[in-house]
C-alpha positions as CSV (number, residue, x, y, z in Angstrom):
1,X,-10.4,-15.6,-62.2
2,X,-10.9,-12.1,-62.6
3,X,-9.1,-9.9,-64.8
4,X,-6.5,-7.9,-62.7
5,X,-5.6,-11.2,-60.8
6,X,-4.6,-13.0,-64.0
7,X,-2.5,-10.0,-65.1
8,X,-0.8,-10.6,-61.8
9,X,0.3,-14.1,-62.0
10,X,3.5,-15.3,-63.9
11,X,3.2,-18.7,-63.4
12,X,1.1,-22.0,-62.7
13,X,3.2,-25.0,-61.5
14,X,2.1,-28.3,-60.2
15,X,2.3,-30.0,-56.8
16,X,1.7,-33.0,-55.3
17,X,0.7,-33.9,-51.4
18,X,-0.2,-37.2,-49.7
19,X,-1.1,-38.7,-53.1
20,X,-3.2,-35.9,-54.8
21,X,-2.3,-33.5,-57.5
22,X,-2.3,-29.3,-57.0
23,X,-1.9,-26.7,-58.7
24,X,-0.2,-23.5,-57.9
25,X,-0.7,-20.1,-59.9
26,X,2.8,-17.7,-58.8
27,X,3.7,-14.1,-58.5
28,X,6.5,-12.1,-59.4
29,X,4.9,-9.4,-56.7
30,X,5.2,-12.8,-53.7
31,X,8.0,-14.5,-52.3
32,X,8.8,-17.6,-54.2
33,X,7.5,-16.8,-57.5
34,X,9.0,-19.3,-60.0
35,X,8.6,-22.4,-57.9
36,X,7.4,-23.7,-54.4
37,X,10.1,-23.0,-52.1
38,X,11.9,-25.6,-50.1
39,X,11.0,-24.6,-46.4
40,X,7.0,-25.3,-47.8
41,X,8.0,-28.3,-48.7
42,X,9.4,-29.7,-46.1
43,X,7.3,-28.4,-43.2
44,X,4.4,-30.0,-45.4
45,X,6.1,-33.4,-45.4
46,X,6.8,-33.2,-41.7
47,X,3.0,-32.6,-40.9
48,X,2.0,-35.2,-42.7
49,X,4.1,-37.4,-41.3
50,X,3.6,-36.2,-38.3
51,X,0.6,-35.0,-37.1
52,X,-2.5,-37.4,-36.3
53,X,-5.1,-34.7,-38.6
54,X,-8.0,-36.9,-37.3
55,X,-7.2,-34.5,-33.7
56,X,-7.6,-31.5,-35.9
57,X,-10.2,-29.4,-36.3
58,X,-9.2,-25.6,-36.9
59,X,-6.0,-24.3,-38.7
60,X,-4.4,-21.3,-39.4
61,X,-1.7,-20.9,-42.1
62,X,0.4,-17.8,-40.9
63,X,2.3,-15.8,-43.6
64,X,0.1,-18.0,-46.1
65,X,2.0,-16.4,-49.4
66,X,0.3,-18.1,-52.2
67,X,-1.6,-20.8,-49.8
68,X,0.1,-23.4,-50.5
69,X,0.1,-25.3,-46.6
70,X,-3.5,-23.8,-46.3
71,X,-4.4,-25.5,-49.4
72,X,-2.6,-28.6,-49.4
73,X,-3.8,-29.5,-45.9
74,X,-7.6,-28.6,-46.6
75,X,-7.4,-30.7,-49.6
76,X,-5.4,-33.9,-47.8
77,X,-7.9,-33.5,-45.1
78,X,-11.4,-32.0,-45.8
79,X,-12.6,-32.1,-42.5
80,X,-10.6,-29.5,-41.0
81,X,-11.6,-25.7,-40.9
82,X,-8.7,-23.5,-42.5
83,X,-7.7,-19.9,-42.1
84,X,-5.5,-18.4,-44.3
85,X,-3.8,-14.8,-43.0
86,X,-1.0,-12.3,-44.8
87,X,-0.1,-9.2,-44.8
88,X,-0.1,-8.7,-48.0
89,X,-3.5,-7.9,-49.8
90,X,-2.3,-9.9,-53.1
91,X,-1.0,-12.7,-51.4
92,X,-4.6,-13.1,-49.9
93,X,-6.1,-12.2,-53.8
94,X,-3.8,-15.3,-55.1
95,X,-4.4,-17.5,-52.2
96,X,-7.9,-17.3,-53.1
97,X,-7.5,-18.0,-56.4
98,X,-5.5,-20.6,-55.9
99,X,-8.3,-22.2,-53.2
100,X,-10.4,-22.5,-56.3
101,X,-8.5,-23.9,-58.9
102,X,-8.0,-26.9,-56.1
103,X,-11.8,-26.5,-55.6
104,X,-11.2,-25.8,-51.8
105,X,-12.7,-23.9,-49.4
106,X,-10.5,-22.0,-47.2
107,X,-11.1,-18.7,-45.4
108,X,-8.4,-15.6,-45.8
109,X,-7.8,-12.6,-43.6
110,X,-5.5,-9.5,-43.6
111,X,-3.5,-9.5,-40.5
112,X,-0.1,-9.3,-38.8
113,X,1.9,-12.5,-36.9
114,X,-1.0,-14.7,-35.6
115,X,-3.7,-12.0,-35.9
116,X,-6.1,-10.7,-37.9
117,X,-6.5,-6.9,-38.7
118,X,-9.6,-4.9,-38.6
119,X,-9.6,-2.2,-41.2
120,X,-12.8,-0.9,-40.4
121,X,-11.9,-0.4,-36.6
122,X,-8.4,0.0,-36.7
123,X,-7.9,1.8,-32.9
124,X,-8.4,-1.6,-32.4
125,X,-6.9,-3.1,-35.1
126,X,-6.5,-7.1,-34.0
127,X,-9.3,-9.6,-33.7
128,X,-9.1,-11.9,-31.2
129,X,-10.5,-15.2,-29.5
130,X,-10.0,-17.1,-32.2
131,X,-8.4,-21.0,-30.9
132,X,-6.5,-23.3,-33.8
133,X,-5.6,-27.2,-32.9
134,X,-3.0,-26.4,-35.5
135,X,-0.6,-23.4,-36.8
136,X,1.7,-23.4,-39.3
137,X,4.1,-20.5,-40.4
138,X,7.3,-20.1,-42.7
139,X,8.6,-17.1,-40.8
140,X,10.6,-14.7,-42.9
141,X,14.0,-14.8,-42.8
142,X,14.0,-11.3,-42.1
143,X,11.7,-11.2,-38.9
144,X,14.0,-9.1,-36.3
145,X,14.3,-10.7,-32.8
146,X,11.1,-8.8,-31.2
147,X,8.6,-9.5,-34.1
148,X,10.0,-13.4,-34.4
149,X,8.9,-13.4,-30.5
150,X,5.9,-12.2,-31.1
151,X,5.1,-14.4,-33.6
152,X,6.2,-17.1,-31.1
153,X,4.6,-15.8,-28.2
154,X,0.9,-15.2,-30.0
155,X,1.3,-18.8,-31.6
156,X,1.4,-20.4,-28.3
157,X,-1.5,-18.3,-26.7
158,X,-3.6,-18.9,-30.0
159,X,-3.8,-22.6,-29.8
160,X,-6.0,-25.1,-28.0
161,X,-4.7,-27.2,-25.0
162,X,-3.5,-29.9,-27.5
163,X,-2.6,-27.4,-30.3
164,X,0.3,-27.3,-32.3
165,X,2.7,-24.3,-33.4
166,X,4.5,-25.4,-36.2
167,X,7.5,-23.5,-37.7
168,X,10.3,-23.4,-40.4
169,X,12.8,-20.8,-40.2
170,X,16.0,-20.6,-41.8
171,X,18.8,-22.0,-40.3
172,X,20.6,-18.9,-39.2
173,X,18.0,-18.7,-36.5
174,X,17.9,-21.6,-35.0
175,X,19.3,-20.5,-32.0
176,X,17.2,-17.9,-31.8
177,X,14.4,-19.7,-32.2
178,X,15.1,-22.1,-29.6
179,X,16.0,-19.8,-27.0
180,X,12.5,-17.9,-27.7
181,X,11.1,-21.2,-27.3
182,X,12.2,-22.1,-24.3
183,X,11.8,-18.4,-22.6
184,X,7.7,-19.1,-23.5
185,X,8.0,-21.8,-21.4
186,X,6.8,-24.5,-24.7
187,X,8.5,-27.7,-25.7
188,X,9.6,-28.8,-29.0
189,X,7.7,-32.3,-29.6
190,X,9.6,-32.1,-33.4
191,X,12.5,-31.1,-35.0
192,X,14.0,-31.8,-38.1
193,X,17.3,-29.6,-40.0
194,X,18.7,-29.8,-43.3
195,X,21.6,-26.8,-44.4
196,X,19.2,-24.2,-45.0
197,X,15.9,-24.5,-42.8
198,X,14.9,-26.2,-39.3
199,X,11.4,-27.1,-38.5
200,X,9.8,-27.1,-35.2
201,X,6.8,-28.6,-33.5
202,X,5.7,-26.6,-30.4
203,X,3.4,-27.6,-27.7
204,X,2.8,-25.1,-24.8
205,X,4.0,-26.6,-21.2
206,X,0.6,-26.2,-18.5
207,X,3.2,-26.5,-15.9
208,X,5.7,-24.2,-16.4
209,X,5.9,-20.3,-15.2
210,X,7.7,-17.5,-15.1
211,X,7.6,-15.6,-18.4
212,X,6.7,-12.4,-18.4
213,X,3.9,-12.3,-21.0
214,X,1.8,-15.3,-18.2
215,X,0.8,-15.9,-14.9
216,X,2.5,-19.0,-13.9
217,X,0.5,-22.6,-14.7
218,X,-1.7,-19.8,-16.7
219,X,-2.1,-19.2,-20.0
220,X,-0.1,-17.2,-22.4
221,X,-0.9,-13.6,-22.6
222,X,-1.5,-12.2,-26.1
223,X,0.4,-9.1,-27.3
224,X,-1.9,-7.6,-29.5
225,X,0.0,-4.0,-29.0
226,X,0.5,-2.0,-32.1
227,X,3.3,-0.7,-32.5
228,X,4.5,-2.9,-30.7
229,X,7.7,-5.1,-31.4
230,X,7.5,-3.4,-34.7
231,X,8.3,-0.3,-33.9
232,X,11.5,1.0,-34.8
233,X,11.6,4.4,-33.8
234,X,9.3,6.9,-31.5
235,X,9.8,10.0,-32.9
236,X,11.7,9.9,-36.5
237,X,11.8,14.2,-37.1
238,X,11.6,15.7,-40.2
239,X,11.2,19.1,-41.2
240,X,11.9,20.7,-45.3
241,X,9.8,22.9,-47.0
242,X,8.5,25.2,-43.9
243,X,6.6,21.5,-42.9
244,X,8.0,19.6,-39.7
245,X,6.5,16.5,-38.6
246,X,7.5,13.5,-36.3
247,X,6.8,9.8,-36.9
248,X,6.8,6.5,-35.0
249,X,8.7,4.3,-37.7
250,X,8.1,0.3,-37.8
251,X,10.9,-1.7,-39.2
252,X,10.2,-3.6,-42.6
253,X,8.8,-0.6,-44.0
254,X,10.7,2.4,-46.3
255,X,11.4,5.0,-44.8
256,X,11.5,3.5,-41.0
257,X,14.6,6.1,-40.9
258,X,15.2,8.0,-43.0
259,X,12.4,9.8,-45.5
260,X,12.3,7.5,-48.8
261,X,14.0,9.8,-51.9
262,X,10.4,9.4,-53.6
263,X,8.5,10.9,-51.0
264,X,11.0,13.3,-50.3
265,X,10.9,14.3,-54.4
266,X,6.9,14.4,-53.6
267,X,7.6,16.6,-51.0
268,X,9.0,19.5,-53.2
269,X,5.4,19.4,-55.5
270,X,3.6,19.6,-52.0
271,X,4.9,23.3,-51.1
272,X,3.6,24.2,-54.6
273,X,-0.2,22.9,-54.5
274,X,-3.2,25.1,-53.0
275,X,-4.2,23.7,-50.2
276,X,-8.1,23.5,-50.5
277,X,-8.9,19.8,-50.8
278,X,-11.2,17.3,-48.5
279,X,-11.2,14.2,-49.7
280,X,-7.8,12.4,-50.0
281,X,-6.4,9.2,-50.8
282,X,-2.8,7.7,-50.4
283,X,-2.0,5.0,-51.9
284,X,1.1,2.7,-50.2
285,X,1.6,5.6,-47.5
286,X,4.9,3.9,-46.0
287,X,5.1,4.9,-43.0
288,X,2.6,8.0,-43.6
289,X,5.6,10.7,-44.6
290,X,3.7,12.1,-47.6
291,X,0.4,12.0,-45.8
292,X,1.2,13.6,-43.0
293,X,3.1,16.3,-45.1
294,X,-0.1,16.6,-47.0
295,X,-2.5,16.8,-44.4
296,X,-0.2,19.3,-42.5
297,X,0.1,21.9,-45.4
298,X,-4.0,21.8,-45.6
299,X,-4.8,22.2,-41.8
300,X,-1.6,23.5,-40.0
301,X,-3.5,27.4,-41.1
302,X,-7.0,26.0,-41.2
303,X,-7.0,23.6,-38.5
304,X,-10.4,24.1,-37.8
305,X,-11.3,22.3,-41.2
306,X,-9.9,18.6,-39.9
307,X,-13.6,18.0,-39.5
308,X,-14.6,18.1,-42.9
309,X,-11.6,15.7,-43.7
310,X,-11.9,12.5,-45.6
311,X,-9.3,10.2,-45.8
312,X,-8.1,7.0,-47.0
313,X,-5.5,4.8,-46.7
314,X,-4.9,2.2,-49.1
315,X,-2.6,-0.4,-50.2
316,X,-1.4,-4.4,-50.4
317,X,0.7,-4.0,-46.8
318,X,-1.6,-3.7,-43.8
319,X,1.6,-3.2,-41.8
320,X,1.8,-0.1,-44.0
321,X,-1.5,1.2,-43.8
322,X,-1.3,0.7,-40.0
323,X,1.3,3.1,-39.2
324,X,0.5,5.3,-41.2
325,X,-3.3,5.5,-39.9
326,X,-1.2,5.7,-36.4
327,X,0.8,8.9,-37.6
328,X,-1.7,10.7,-39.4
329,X,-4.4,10.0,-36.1
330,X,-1.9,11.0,-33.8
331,X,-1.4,14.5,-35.8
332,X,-5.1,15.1,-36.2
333,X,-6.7,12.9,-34.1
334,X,-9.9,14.4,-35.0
335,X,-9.5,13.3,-39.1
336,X,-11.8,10.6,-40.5
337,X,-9.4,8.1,-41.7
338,X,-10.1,5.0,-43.1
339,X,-8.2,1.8,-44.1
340,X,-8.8,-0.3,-47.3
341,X,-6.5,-3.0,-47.8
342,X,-6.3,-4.1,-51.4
343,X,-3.8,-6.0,-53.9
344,X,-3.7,-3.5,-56.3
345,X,-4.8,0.1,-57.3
346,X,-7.1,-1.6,-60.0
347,X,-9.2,-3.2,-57.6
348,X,-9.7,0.2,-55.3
349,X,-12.6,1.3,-57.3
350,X,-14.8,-1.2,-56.5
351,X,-13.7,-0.5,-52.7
352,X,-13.8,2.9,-52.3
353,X,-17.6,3.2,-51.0
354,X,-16.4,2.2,-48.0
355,X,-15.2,5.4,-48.1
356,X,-18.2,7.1,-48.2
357,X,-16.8,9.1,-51.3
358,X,-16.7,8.3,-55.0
359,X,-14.0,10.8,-56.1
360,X,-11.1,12.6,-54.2
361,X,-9.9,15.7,-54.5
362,X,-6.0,14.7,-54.0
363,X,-4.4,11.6,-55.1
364,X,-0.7,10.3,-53.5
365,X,0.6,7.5,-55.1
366,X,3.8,5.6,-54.1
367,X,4.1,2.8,-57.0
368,X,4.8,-0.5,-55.8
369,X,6.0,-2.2,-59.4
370,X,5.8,-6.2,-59.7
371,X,7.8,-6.9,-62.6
372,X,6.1,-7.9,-66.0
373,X,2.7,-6.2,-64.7
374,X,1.5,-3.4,-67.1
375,X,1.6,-0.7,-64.1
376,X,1.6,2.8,-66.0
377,X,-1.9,1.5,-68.3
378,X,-3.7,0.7,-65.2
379,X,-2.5,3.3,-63.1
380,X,-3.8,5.7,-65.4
381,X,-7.4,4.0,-66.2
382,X,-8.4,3.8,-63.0
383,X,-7.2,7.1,-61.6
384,X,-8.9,9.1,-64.1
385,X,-12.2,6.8,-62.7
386,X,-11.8,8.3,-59.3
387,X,-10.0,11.6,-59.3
388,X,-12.1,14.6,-58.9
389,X,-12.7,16.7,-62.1
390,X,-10.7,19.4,-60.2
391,X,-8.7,17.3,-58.0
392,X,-5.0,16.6,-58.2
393,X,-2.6,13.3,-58.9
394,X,1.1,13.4,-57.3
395,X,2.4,10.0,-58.7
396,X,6.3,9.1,-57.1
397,X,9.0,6.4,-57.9
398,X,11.4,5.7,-59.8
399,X,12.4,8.3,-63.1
400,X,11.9,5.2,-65.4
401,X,8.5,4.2,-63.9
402,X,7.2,7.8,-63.6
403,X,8.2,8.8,-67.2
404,X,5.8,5.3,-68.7
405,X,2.9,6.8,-66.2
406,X,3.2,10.2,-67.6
407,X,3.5,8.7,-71.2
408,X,-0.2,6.5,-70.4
409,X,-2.2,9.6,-69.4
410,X,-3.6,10.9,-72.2
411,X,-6.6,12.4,-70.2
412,X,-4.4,13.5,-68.2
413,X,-1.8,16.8,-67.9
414,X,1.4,17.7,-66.2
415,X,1.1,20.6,-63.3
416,X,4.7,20.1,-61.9
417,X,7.3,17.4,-62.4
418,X,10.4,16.9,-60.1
419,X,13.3,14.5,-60.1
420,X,16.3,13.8,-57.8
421,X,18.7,11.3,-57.6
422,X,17.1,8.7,-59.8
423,X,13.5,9.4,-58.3
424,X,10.8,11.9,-59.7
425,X,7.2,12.9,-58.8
426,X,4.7,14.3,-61.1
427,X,1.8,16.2,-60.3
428,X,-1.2,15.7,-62.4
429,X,-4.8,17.0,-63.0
430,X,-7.9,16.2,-65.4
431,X,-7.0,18.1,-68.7
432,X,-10.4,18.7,-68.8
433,X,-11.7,20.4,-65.8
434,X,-15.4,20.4,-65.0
């Protein structure tokens, strides 16, 4: 295990499935991070019981969290193929860990709903073709009505003419969830309730027509769109500071409507930097506010320069990274932007040759805390490893968080500091200056 993974786990709990023994490492930064949460369980006893696994070959674990299904049903049956997909970067990091403390073999992919992203391309962000005999999900209880169809609707046209979509949702959607089922024109072979969760088993129905994602008696037609059902607003206006800018919003991420009090903090050190960097790196962009404010300050006078631009987006949440590649491309459409999905700042080093670039001339961090994690040390060693000797830092959060940051860089000095409301950004550079 490496290094910045162990720091990351707070837990390792035990687990057993269809006679064998697991074993779990948690994370305060995941969903369920002191025990394996109940809806797991029971979808994973319902499968068992269920499902005939000699009929299945290929399976994707949707959402996989910490890979617990993935893992559980590769180990209870090694013959089948497993995929493992989040959007979350460090869900994906733990999943794999966890896939080799069970010595199994799984594969793992960043991706939204049913499909997997593709940072390298993303105008086209969603890799397709793929066909499971089997997938399995715990959707989020907070999945609004057009993402949870989504998720329904690519489930059915991912699976094989036998396949399987198999589902446990919290009970306050059942309804929902039924209704969406029926509308796709797929029967529920299983279902099973308890207080809190209801599972489904989904088969998609050959003979039925109608819907308007399929040709009736044809198959279900994939809605690989981006935005998409995520998108929460078209054109979210904001203008301070002599900078105006519009954003398509996507729910489930800050800011989606109103500009986050961090950013807006970082905002107020923007209109005080000289605009003469290149190279430039955001790290957990939101919705892309601060990098588009950024990016706009350096090219609204020189817009001639966008040519010479190198950017990078980085962070755990592809969802994130996403729309913010979709703002900041639909302001300069001529920018070299790039997406590197990671779990942590600590591991973007290693990444950033991707890039093309081993140092930047501006730095925009949003800090994304997980609780018990030593964030303002290894915030601070690995920035100094990648921000040009004459380059600049902004750093945003919470007052708290920022002060401990500020505190850890010695090598480091303060060019501006503002706070507001709880929040504060701080702008640094090398103290040393080559």
């Amino acid at each position: 295990m490496t290094e910045q993974s162990a720091e990351r786990i707070n837990k390792k709990v035990s687990f057993r499935f269809c006679g064998r023994d697991l074993y779990f490492y948690l994370s305060m930064g995941l969903f369920s991070s002191f025990d394996i949460d109940t809806g797991t369980r029971h979808l994973l006893r319902a499968l068992a019981a269920t499902i005939d696994f000699s009929k299945i070959q290929h399976v994707l674990d949707a959402g996989c969290g910490t890979g617990v299904i993935a893992i559980s049903l590769k180990k209870a049956f090694p013959h089948i193929r497993v995929d493992a997909l989040d959007r979350d970067s460090l869900a994906l990091e733990i999943t794999s860990e966890n896939a080799e403390l069970n010595s199994t073999e799984i594969s793992v992919f960043s991706g939204l709903d049913i499909f997997a992203a593709e940072p390298d391309f993303p105008d086209s962000p969603f890799v397709q073709g793929e066909k499971y005999d089997l997938i399995t999900t715990n959707i989020p209880a907070k999945a609004g009505l057009p993402v949870l169809r989504r998720f329904f609707l690519n489930g059915l046209a991912s699976l094989t003419d036998n396949g399987y979509f198999t589902v446990v949702i919290v009970e306050p959607l059942r309804e929902t969830a039924i209704n969406l089922i029926a509308d796709l024109g797929a029967s529920i072979v299983f279902d099973e309730h308890t207080t809190r969760h209801s599972i489904f088993f989904i088969q998609y129905d050959h003979s039925a027509g109608g819907d308007a994602n399929r040709k009736p008696g044809g198959p279900v037609l994939c809605d690989t769109s981006f935005p998409g059902p995520y998108r929460r607003m078209d054109a979210f206006s904001f203008s301070e500071k002599n900078i105006s800018y519009t954003l398509t919003t996507v729910f489930d991420v800050p800011g989606f409507d109103t500009i986050p009090i961090s950013s807006a903090a970082a905002a107020e050190l923007y209109a005080k930097l000289k605009p003469n960097h290149n190279t430039f790196l955001f790290w957990n962009p939101g919705q892309g506010h601060a990098a588009v404010i950024v990016l706009k300050k350096r090219f609204t006078q020189k817009h001639t320069d966008i040519k010479t631009c190198r950017c990078v987006l980085a962070g755990r949440d592809i969802l994130s990274l996403l729309i913010s590649y979709f703002n900041i491309k639909h302001e300069f459409p001529e920018i070299s932007c790039r997406i590197v999905p990671v779990p942590g700042f600590d591991f973007l080093p290693g990444k950033i040759e991707k890039a093309d670039t081993s140092t930047f001339d501006f730095i925009g961090i949003e800090v994304d805390i997980i609780p018990g994690f030593p964030y303002a040390g290894m915030l601070s060693n690995n920035a100094i490893k990648i921000l040009h000797p004459t380059g600049t830092m902004v750093v945003s959060g919470r007052s708290s968080d920022i002060g401990r940051i500020a505190a850890s860089t010695p090598k480091l000095t303060t060019k501006h500091s503002k706070k507001t409301k709880g929040f504060r950004a701080v702008a640094f550079s090398h103290k040393n200056k080559g």
